[in-house]
C-alpha positions, 0 to 999 in steps of 0.5 A: 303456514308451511314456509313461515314455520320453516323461517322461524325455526332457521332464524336463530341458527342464522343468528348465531352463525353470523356472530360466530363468523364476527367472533372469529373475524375478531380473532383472525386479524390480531391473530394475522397481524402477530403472525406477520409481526413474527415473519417481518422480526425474523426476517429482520434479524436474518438481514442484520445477521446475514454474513457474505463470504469475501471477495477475491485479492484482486476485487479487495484491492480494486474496491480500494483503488476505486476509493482513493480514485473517487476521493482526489482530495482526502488528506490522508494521501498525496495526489502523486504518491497514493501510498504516501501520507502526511504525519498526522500527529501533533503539528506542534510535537512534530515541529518540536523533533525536527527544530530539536535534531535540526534535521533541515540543516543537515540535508545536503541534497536538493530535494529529500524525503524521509518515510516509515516504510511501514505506514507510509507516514512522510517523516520530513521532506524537502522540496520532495515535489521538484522533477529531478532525474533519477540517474542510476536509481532507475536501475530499481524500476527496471529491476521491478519490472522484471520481478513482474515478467517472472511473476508472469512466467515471461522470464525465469532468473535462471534464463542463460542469455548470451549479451547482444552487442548493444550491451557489450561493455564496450559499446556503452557510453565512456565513463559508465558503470559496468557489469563487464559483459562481454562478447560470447559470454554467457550470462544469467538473469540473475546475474544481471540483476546482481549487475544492476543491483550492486555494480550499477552496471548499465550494460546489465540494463540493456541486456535485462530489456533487450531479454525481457522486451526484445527491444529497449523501448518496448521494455521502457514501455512496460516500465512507465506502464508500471509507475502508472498503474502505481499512480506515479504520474510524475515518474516517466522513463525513456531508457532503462540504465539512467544514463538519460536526463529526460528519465524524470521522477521527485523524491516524493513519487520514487519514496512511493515506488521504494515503498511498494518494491521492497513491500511486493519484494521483500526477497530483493533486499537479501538477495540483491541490494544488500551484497556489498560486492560484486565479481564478473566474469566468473570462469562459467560466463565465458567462451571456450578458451578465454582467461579474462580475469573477474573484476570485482567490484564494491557495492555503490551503496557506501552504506552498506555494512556501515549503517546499522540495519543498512539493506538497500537500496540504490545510488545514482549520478549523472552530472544532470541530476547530481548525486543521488541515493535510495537508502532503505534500513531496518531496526527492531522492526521499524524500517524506514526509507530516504531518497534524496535527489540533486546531491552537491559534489565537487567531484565523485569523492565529494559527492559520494560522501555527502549523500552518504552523510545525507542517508546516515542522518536521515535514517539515525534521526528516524529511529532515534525519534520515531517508532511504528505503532503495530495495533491488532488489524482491522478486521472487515465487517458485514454491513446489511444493505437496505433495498440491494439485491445484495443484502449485504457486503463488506467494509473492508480497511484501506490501509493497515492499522498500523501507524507512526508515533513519536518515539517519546511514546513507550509501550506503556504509553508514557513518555521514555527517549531512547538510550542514544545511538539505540532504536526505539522498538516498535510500540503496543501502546496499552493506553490506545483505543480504537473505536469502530463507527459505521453509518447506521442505514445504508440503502442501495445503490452501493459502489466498491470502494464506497466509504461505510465507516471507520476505526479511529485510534485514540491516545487519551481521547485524541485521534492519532489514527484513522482507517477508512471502512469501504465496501468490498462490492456493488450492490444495486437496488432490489426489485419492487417487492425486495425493496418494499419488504426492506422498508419494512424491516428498517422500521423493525429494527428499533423494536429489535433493539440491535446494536449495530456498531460495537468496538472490536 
């Protein structure tokens, strides 16, 4: 009787307590699912907003050396001239400029080329793929070369060498260019390069690579290592001065070298290239006792204080190769760069004056028609990455967002033809957009130098310009619960509603 009173009076309370956990079970479920809706949204947001710092200059520039290796067959370059790439404007407009200046017929020379120095943009061409020797214009290479030994510290300008006998001016072949160097003197780096740079002397090049190397085919060497880190496949040296035919390049490869020198070495061309004369040996550079007399020299670069703008670069001649010239000028901040190989000539008076006229022509046809569109740069952009133990890298630009237009295009963006004889001034066209396209999911494994996206540049709705996005860095996949807490988040982010491309 005892037991069965105890069980009638614990019923009820048994009861309600079975209920109240029901009740609050019925609670805790929504209450858990919201609270980890709320975690899931804000670690969502944290990954789509999460920023990195940049990589190194050098990480930069592998990450896009690492584009242009992976993608051997985009168009926006020239398997031989990484730095080079075709005008992409109207086929039809462009034809029309080059019919209207009758630019083809004006070329005396075997092989041309004509490119914006800026853009890399190849404004004309002509036969710019045929191996022809560079003659004298390998000086340039050579010169290149040693601005990187300085750069390393290996050298400084200022070194005094005394010229070993392989470099005595008399020991160089008959008929060459000379610098004078001579027994007993002594002589500056700089002063060899002045040598090589105006009075295209040969000696100078040998006493440069026997200083810098200690041997000339360990200095050739270092040069041929050069042009193939700039991937000039088809450029290869066996001596430094440009005496031999065997040193081999075309004029679309040495335009690309001339581009990628003046850019890492914009100081050469006032201090060197630009001298339109040349005095040695001065008084200093030679021995106890001596009255040898300096000769002075003109710069070979004819050019030189007759075209507007005229800074650079090179000329060459062997009877190999022809007559040869580099020529770089700049006006109102458009500066362009001609090479033309394998120039005719009766003789040096004849050939002087008709690569002269080859260089002129090019470069008035240049800025009388075309001008270097200067937009603000592209900036890189964080990109979340999906499932990566990176959760996000950037997409940094692969080239500069500057591009060539016709110079019928005025910085209002109608149409305006220079005044003759006058230089079409670089161009901020106000009618041009440009238009930021990024891949919406990205999930990882990512590459350096992986294409993400874009930024097209438009005139009236026409893409007249583009610049490929890639990543900055790797990123490889996340553990398991990393990725499964990704997975998650991307089905988020549409209830976040967050854009993730906008126009900058």
């Amino acid at each position: 009787m005892q037991i069965s009173k105890f069980k009638e009076n614990k019923a009820p309370e048994t009861r309600h307590t079975v209920h109240g956990k029901k009740r609050a079970a019925f609670f805790v479920l929504p209450l858990f699912l919201l609270l980890s809706l709320g975690v899931l949204g804000l670690y969502t947001r944290a990954r789509l907003s999460a920023q990195v710092l940049p990589v190194s200059t050098a990480e930069e520039v592998m990450a896009r050396s690492a584009y242009f290796v992976s993608n051997p067959d985009r168009t926006d370059s020239f398997p031989f001239a990484p730095d080079l790439s075709p005008w992409t404007w109207s086929g039809t407009e462009i034809e029309k400029l080059l019919a209207a200046g009758n630019l083809s017929a004006l070329i005396n020379a075997r092989s041309a080329i004509l490119v914006d120095a800026t853009t890399g943009t190849v404004l004309f061409e002509k036969n710019a793929d045929e191996p022809i020797p560079p003659a004298s214009m390998t000086k340039l290479v050579a010169m290149y070369t040693a601005f990187h030994a300085a750069e390393r510290l290996e050298i400084s300008f200022d070194d005094v060498m005394e010229p070993p006998p392989e470099s005595w001016a008399s020991n160089i072949p008959p008929g060459s260019s000379l610098m004078f160097l001579g027994q007993g003197q002594r002589v500056t780096i700089r002063e060899l390069l002045f040598g090589m740079a105006v009075a295209s002397g040969n000696d100078a090049a040998i006493a440069l690579a026997l200083h810098i190397s200690g041997s000339v085919p360990a200095f050739v060497e270092r040069m041929n290592t050069e042009m193939k880190m700039l991937g000039l496949s088809r450029t290869r040296f066996v001596e430094p001065s440009g005496l031999s035919e065997y040193n081999m390049t075309t004029a679309r490869e040495f335009a690309d070298f001339a581009l990628v020198y003046i850019r890492d070495y914009p100081e050469a061309l006032r201090a060197f290239h630009s001298q339109q004369s040349f005095s040695y040996p001065m008084p200093w550079n030679l021995p106890p006792g001596s009255t040898e007399r300096p000769v002075m020299q003109s710069a070979t670069n004819r050019l030189l204080g007759s075209l507007e703008g005229c800074d650079g670069l090179k000329t060459g001649f062997i009877n190999e190769s022809g007559y040869n010239m580099s020529v770089t000028a700049e006006r109102h901040g458009n500066r362009y760069i001609s090479v033309t190989l394998g120039g005719p000539g009766a003789g040096s008076s004849e050939g002087n004056r008709l690569r002269v006229d080859d260089g002129k022509n090019l470069m008035e046809w240049a800025f009388a028609n075309c001008i270097t569109v200067k937009p603000e740069p592209v900036e890189p952009v964080s990109i979340p990455i999906w499932g990566g133990l990176q959760q996000s890298v950037r997409a940094i630009p692969v080239r500069m967002a500057a591009f060539t237009a016709p110079a019928t295009f005025s910085a209002a963006g109608t149409a305006a033809v220079p005044a003759a004889g006058t230089a079409a001034v670089p161009a901020k066209l106000s009618g041009l957009e440009r238009k930021l396209i990024l891949q919406k999911t990205i999930t990882a494994p990512v590459e350096a130098g992986q294409i993400l996206g874009k930024v097209d540049f438009l005139i009236d709705g026409i893409i007249v310009h583009s610049v490929p996005l890639v990543a900055d860095r790797s990123s490889a996949r996340a553990g398991l619960l990393g990725q499964l807490l990704d997975r998650a988040a991307r089905l988020a982010v549409p209830l976040l509603e967050t854009k993730f491309t906008a126009a900058r």
